[in-house]
N, C-alpha and C positions, 0 to 999 in steps of 0.2 A: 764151246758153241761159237759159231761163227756170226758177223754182223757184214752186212752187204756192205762193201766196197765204196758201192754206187751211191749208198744213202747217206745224209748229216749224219757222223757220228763227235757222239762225246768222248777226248781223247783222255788216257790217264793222264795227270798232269807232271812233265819230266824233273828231274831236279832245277833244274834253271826255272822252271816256272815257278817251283815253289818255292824256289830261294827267293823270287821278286815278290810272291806273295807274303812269305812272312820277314819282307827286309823291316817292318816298323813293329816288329815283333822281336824281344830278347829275352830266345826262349832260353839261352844257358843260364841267363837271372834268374829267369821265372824258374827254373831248375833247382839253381843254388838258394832261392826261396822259400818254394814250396816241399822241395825232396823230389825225387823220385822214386815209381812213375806218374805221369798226370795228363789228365787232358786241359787241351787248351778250348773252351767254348766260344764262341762268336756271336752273339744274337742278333749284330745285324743282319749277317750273313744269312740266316734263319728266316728275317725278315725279310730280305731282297729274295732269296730263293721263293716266295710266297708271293711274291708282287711282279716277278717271272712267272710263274707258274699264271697268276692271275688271268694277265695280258697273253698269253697266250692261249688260254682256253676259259674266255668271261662268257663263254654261257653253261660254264661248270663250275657249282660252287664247291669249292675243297672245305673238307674237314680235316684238319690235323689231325693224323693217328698218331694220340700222345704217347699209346707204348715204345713207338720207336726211340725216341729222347722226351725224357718227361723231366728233366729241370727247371725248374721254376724261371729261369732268365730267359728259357727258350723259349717257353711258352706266353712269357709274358710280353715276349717282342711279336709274336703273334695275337696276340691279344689284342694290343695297341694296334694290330695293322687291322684289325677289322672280322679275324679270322673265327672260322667254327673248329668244332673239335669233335674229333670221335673217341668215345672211351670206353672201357671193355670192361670196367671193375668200380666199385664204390672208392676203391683207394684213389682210384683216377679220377674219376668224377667228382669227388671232395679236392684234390688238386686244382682242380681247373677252376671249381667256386671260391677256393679259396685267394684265387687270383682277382676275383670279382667278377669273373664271366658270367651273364646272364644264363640259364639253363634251356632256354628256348636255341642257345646257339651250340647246343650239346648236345649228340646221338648218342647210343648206346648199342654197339654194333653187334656184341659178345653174343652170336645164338644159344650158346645152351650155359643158362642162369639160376641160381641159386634162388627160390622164392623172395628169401630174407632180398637181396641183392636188388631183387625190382624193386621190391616195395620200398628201400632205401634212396633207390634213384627218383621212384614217382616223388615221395618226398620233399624229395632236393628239387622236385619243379621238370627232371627230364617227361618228355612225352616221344620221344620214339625209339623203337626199341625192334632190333631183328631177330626173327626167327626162324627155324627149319626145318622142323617136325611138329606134329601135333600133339606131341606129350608136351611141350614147352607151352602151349597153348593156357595152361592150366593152370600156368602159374601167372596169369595175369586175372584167376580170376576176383571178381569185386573191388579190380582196379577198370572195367570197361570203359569207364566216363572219362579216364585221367589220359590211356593210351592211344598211342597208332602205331601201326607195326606196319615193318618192311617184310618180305617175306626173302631169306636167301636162298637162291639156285646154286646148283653146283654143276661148272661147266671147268671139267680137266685141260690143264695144259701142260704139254710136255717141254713148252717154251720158257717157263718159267722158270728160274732157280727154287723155288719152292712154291710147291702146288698146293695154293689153302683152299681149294676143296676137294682134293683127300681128306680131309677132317672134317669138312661143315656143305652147308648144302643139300637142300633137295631136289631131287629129278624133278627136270621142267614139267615132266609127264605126269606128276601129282601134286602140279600149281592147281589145279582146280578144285580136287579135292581138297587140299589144303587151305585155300580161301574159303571154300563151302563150311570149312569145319569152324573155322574163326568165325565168319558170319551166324552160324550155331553159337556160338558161346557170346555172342554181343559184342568181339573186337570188330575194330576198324582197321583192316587193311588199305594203307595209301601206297604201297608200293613195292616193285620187285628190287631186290639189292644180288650183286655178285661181287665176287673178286678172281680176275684175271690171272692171279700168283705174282708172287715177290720179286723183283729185279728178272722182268721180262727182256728178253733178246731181241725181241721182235715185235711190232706194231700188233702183225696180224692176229694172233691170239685176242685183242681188246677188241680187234675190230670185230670178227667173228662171234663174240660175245656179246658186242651190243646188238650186232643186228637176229640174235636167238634170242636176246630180251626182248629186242623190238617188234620180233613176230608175236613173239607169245604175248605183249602187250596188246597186239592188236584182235590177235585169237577170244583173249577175255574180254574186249568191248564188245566182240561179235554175242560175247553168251550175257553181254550187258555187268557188267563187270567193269568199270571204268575204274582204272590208278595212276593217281598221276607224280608217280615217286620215278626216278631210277639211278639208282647206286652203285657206279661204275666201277669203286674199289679202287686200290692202286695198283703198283707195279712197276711207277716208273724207276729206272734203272740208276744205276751211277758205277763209272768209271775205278772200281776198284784196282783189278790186273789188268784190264783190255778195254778196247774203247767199248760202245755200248750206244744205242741207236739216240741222237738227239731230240729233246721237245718237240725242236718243230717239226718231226716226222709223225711223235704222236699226235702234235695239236692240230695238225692237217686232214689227219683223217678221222680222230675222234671228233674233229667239228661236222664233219661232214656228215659221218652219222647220225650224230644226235639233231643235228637241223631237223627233219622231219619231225624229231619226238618236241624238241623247243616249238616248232614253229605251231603245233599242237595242244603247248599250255603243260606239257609233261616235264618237272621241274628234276635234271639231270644236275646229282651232286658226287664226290669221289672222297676216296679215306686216303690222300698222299701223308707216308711217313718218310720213308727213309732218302725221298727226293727233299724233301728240304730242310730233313736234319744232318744227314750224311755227312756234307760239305762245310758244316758249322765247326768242325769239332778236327784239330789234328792231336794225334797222341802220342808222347813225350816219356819216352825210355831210356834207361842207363843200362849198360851192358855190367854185368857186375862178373861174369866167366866168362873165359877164354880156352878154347882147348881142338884140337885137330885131332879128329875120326877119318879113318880111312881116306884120308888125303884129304878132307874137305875142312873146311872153319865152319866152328859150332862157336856162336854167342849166344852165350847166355842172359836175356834178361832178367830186368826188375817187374816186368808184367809179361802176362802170358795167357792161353786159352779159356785159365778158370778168370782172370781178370776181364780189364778193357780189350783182349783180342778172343773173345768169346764168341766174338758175331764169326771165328772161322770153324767152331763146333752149330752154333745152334743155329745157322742164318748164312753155313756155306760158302763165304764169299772167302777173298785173298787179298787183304792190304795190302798194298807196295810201301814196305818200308826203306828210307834213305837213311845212311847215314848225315848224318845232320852238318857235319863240316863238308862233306861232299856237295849239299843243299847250298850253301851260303860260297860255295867255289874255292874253301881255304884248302881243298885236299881232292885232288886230283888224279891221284896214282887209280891205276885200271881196278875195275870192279869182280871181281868173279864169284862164281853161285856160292852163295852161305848159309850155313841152316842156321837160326833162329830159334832159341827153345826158350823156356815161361821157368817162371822161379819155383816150381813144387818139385816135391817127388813126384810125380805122375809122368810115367815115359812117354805120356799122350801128352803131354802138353809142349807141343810143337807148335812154333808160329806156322812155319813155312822152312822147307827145305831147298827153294829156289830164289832166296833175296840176294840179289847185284847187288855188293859192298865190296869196298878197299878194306885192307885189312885195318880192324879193330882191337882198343886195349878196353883194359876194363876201366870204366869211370866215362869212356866214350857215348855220346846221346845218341841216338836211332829217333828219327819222326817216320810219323805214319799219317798222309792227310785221307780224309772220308771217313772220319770215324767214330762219326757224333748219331750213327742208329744203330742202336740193338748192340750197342758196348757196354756203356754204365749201367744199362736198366738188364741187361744178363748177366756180369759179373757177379761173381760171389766172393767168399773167402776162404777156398779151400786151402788145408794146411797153414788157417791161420792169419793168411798176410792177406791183408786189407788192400781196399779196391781202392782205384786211382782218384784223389780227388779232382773236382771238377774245377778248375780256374777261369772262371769267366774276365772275358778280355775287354 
C-alpha cells in the first residue's frame, strides 16, 4: 500500500539512526548476559510515546490496549503518566489492578464475553463494557445498577492492515433496535464505540468513521436517544518496512471532527496499542545457521515466527531487521537480499525473504526496532524453545 508523497510521513528508521539510538545501549552485554534471543523494553519510551500522543490530540482521551504489550514495566510507566487502559480479558484486568490502577480508569472493550468474565470485572469495580449483538445483552443481567455499555458498530476498511470489524460489530442500521433492546432489559447505553482497523495507511478511513458515528449520533437525539460516549478505536500506524502517515496528519483531522461532538459535551475516547508500544521494544537475535539456497543467504535464527517475530503471522506486518555491527558502523561491506528463518522445524517459520545484510556467521546478532506490540504477548513455544525474555532497560 501506498502513502502520499505529499503528506508528513513516518520514516522506517535507517541503520544510522538506530545506531545513534542505541549508542547508550550495550546490547552485545546485554547478549552475553541474558542469552539469546531477547527483547530489549523501554518504558520511557512507552511513556513519552503517550505524552506525544497526548499533546497532540487532548480532547481524546487514549486507553492503552494492553493486549498489544502487557508487561508490567510498560504498563506501569503508563500508569504513572496518568493513563487509562482498555482490557479484553479478567487476566488483563487483574494486571492492570494489580499495578494499583483504579478501576474507574479501566474499560472492557471485548464484545462477546463469557457471563463468569463480566461479573468478575463488575467485581473488580470495571463499569463499562461493549457490545454488539443482543445475545451479549443477557449476560449483563442483575448486573443493571453496576453497568454502562458502549455499543460497537462495524464500519469495513480496506485501508487497514487488519479489519477488526470483520469479526465484531453491528450494522449502524440496527443501532436502534439494539438500544431499544438494552433499554428493555434495564441497561444504560452511554455510548457508540468503533475500530477503524489495525496500522491504518491512511487518515481517511478514521475520518469517514467518525463522521458515520457522528450522523448517527445525531439521528438517535432526533428519536431522543441522547449518548454521550464515542470510541474511536485505534489504528494508528508505525513505520515497520515503509514509512506510514504521521500523527500530525491524524491529529489534524481527527480534531476537526470531533470538535463539533466535544463542543457538544460528547466525551470522545480511543484504544492506542501498538502506537505507543511498538517503538518501546527492539528485538535481539543470534544467528546460530548459516547456509546458501539457490544463490541466496539463509540465516538462521535464535527467534522466529512462532517466537518474538509472530506479529509477521498474526498481525501481518514486516520488521526490518539489521545486522547489528552494520547498526553501530563496525561493518560496512554492501548489503544484499537475505532470507531470515526462525529456530523450529516448521518450513513456515520464515522471518522475511527480503532482509538487506552483509554477509553473516553464526554467533553474529540481527536487531529488530518496533517490536514491543503483539511479540511477547503472541509468541509461544513451539517445538519447545522458549519465548524471548523481556530486558527492561
Amino acid at each position: 500500500m501506498m502513502v502520499s508523497v505529499t503528506a508528513a510521513t513516518s520514516a522506517v528508521p535507517t541503520p544510522a539512526e538506530l545506531g545513534l539510538d542505541l549508542a547508550a545501549v550495550d546490547v552485545p552485554a546485554l547478549a552475553e548476559r541474558h542469552g539469546t534471543p531477547l527483547l530489549l523494553l523501554d518504558p520511557a519510551r512507552v511513556a513519552e510515546r503517550y505524552r506525544v500522543l497526548r499533546r497532540a490530540l487532548p480532547d481524546v482521551r487514549p486507553y492503552y490496549a494492553v493486549k498489544a504489550l502487557s508487561h508490567p514495566a510498560a504498563l506501569a510507566a503508563l500508569r504513572d503518566e496518568g493513563a487509562c487502559f482498555d482490557v479484553a480479558s479478567p487476566a488483563e484486568a487483574a494486571l492492570v489492578a494489580g499495578l494499583g490502577v483504579a478501576p474507574d480508569r479501566c474499560i472492557y472493550t471485548h464484545p462477546v464475553k463469557k457471563p463468569a468474565d463480566v461479573a468478575a470485572a463488575v467485581r473488580a469495580g470495571i463499569r463499562t463494557f461493549v457490545f454488539d449483538g443482543e445475545r451479549e445483552l443477557a449476560k449483563f443481567a442483575g448486573l443493571e445498577d453496576d453497568v454502562e455499555l458502549l455499543l460497537r458498530l462495524r464500519y469495513r476498511s480496506p485501508h487497514a492492515l487488519i479489519d477488526l470489524s470483520y469479526k465484531f460489530g453491528a450494522d449502524p442500521g440496527d443501532a436502534v433496535d439494539l438500544l431499544h433492546a438494552a433499554q428493555r432489559r434495564g441497561l444504560r447505553v452511554t455510548g457508540l464505540s468503533f475500530h477503524p482497523g489495525s496500522q491504518l495507511w491512511s487518515v481517511e478511513p478514521l475520518v469517514e468513521d467518525i463522521r458515520h458515528a457522528a450522523m448517527l449520533l445525531d439521528c438517535l437525539a432526533g428519536l431522543g436517544i441522547d449518548l454521550a460516549v464515542l470510541d474511536i478505536g485505534g489504528g494508528l500506524p508505525v513505520p515497520y518496512d515503509a514509512a506510514v502517515p504521521h500523527l500530525s496528519g491524524f491529529a489534524a483531522a481527527v480534531a476537526e471532527e470531533i470538535h463539533p461532538l466535544t463542543r457538544r459535551g460528547i466525551r470522545v475516547i480511543s484504544e492506542p496499542g501498538r502506537f505507543l508500544a511498538a517503538p518501546a521494544v527492539l528485538a535481539v537475535a543470534a544467528v546460530v545457521g548459516v547456509a546458501e539456497r539457490g544463490c541466496v543467504p539463509w540465516y538462521y535464527l535464535d527467534d522466529g515466527v512462532y517466537g518474538s517475530f509472530s506479529n509477521v503471522l498474526s498481525d501481518h506486518v514486516h520488521p526490518t531487521v539489521h545486522a547489528y555491527r552494520a547498526v553501530t558502523g563496525e561493518d560496512r561491506r554492501d548489503a544484499v537480499p537475505s532470507v531470515l528463518a526462525g529456530p523450529t522445524c516448521d518450513s513456515t517459520d520464515v522471518i522475511t525473504t527480503t532482509a538487506l545484510l552483509p554477509p553473516l556467521e553464526v554467533g553474529d546478532l540481527v536487531v529488530a526496532p518496533n517490536m514491543g506490540a503483539y511479540t511477547t504477548v503472541t509468541a509461544c513455544e513451539f517445538n519447545g524453545i522458549p519465548k524471548a525474555p523481556v530486558v527492561v532497560l
